[in-house]
C-alpha positions as CSV (number, residue, x, y, z in Angstrom):
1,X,17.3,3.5,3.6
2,X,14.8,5.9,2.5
3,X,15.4,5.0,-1.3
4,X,14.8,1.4,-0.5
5,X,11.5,2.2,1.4
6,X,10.5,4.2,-1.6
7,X,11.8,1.6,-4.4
8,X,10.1,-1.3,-2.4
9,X,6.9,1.1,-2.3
10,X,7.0,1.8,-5.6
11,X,7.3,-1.9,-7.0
12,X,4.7,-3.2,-4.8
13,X,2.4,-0.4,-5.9
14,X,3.3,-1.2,-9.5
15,X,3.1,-4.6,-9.7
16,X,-0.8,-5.9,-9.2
17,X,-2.0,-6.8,-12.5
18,X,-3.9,-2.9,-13.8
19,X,-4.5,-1.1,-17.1
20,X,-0.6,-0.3,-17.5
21,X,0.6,-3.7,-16.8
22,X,-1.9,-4.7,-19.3
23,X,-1.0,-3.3,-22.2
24,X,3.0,-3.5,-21.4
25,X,2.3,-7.6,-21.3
26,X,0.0,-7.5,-24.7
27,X,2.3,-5.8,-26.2
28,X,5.5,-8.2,-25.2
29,X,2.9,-11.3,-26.0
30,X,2.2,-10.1,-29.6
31,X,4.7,-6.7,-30.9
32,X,8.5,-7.5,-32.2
33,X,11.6,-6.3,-29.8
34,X,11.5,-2.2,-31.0
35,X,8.0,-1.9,-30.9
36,X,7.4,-3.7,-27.0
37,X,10.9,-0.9,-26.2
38,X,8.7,2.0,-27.9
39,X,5.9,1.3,-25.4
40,X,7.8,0.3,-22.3
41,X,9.2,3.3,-22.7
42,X,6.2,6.0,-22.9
43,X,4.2,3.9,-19.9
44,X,7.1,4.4,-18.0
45,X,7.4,8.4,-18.5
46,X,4.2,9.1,-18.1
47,X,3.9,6.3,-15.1
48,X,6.9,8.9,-13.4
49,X,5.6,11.9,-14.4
50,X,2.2,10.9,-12.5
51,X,4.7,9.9,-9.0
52,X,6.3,12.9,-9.2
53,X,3.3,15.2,-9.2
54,X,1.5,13.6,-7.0
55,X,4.1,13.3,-4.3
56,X,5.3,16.9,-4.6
57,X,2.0,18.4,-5.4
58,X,0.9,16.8,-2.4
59,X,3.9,17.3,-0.4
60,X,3.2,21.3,-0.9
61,X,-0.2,21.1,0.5
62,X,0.9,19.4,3.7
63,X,4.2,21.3,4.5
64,X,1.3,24.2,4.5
65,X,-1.1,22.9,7.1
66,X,-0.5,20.5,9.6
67,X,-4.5,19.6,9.9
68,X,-4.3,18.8,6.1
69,X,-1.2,16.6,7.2
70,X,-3.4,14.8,9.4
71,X,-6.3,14.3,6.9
72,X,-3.7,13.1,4.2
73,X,-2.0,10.5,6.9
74,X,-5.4,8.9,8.1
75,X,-7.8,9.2,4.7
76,X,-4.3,8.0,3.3
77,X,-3.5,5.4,5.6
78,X,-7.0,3.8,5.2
79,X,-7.2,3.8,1.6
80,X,-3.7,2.6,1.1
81,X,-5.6,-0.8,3.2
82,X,-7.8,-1.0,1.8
83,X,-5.8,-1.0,-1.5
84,X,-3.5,-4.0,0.3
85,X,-7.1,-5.9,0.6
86,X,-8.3,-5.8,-2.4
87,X,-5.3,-6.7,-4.6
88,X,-4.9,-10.0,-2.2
89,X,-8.6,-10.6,-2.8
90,X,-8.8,-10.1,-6.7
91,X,-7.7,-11.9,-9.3
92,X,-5.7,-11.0,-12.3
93,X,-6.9,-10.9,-15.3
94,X,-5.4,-10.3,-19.3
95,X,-8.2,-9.3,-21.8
96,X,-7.4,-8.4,-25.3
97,X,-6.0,-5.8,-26.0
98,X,-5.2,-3.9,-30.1
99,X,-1.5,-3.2,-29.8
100,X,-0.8,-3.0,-33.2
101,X,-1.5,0.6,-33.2
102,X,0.2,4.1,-34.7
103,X,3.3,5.4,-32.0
104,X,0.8,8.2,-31.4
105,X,-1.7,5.9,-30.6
106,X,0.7,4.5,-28.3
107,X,1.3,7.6,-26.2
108,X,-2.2,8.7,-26.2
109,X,-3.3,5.5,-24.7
110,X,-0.3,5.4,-22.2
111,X,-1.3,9.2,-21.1
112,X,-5.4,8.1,-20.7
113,X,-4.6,4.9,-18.8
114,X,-2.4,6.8,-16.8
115,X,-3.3,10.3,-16.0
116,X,-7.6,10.0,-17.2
117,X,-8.2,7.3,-14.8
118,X,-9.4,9.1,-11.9
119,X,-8.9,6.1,-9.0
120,X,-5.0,6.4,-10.5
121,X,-5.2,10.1,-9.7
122,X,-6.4,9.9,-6.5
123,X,-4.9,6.7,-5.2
124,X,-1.5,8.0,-6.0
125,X,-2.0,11.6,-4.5
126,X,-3.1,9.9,-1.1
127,X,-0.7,7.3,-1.1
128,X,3.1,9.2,-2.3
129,X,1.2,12.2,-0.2
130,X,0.8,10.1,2.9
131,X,4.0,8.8,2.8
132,X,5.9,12.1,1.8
133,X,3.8,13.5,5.3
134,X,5.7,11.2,7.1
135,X,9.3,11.7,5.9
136,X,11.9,14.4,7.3
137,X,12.8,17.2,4.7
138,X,15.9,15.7,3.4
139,X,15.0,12.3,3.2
140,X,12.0,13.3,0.7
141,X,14.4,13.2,-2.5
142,X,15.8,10.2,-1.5
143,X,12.1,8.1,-1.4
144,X,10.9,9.5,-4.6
145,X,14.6,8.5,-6.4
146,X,13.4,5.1,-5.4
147,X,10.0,5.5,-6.6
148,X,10.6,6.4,-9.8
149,X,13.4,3.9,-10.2
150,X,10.8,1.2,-10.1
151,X,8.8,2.5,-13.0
152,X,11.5,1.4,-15.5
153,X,12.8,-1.9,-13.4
154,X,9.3,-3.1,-13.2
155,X,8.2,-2.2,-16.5
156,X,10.7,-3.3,-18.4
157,X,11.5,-6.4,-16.1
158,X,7.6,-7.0,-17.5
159,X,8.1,-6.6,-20.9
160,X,11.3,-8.5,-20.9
161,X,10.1,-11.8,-18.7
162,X,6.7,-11.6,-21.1
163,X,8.8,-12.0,-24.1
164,X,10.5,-14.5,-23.0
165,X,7.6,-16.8,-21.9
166,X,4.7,-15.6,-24.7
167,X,3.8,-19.2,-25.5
168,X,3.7,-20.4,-21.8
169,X,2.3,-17.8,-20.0
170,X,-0.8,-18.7,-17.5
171,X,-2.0,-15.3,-16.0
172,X,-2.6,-17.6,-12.7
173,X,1.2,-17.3,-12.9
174,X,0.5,-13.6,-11.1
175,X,-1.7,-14.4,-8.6
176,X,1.5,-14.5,-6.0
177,X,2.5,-11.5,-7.1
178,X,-0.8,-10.0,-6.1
179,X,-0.5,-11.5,-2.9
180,X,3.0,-10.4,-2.1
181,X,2.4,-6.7,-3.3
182,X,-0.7,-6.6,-0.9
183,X,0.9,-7.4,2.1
184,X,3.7,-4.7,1.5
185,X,0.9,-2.1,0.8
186,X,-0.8,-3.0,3.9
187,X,2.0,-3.2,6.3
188,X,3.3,0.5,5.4
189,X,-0.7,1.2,5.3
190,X,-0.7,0.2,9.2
191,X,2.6,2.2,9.7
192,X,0.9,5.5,8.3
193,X,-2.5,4.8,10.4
194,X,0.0,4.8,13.1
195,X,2.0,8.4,12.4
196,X,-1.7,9.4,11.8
197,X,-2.9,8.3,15.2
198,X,0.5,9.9,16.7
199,X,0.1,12.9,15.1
200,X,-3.9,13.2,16.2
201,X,-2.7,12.5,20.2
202,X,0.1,15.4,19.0
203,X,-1.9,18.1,18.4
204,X,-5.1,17.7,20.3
205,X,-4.7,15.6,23.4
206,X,-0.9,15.7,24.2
């Protein structure tokens, strides 16, 4: 169950149209097979290496202090909302993008628009920290297994579907998507306002 929760979470926090699923689609709409492989690839390492940090780094800092638990589940809580509002209230867009660019070029832009975007940073430490606040010891591996199994289904389930529709893709085509992905986000956002709330009654007014 907990792997589900934490593949769902992941592919819905994956999904809305950003700087990673950006360059994965220009280069499916533009690069040949090995090249579009090559990239899908590197976004997808560094895309787990980010999950993994920033649900165990975070998970450290809460199993230390149950007030920093609390801060995590409501600052989390309320961001991850407000996350779910503004991905069904935006809409996607595809600018150009150079993808015809050195392999090292390739994995130096995959590490900026993934680790040196600091809204990536700190979404993802509140979010997989939030959520790894509310999860029982044991179950913790479980989640993340799923997380990180979406990097690679949803990246390369990107790539693949883009290649296959280059000359007849619309990007009003991911508009639903957007939609869909919000109302996850949001209804796990209200569950962890919840825990929060719980836990604040908990330790100061039960």
């Amino acid at each position: 169950m907990f792997f589900l929760q934490g593949l769902l979470v992941g592919l819905a926090s994956l999904a809305p149209i950003g700087m990673q699923n950006l360059f994965i689609i220009n280069t499916a709409l533009v690069q040949p097979l090995r090249r579009i492989i090559l990239t899908f690839l590197i976004v997808t390492f560094f895309d787990i290496s980010l999950s993994l940090s920033a649900f165990f780094g975070m998970g450290a800092l809460i199993a230390a202090s149950p007030l920093f638990k609390l801060i995590i589940l409501i600052c989390g809580s309320l961001l991850i909302l407000y996350i779910a509002y503004t991905i069904m209230s935006s809409s996607p867009t595809i600018k150009t993008v150079d993808t015809n660019i050195p392999i090292k070029q390739i994995i130096t832009t995959a590490f900026i628009v993934t680790w040196m975007n600091p809204q990536a940073l700190i979404d993802a430490s509140l979010m997989f920290g939030a959520f790894r606040a509310t999860l029982p010891p044991l179950a913790a591996d479980e989640f993340i297994s799923g997380i990180a199994l979406a990097s690679p289904l949803w990246f390369g389930s990107l790539a693949y579907t883009i290649r296959l529709i280059a000359k007849k893709i619309k990007i009003s085509s991911f508009i639903w998507i957007n939609r869909i992905c919000g109302l996850i986000i949001l209804g796990y956002g209200i569950k962890l306002l919840i825990n929060g709330i719980q836990l604040f009654y908990a330790m100061y007014l039960g």
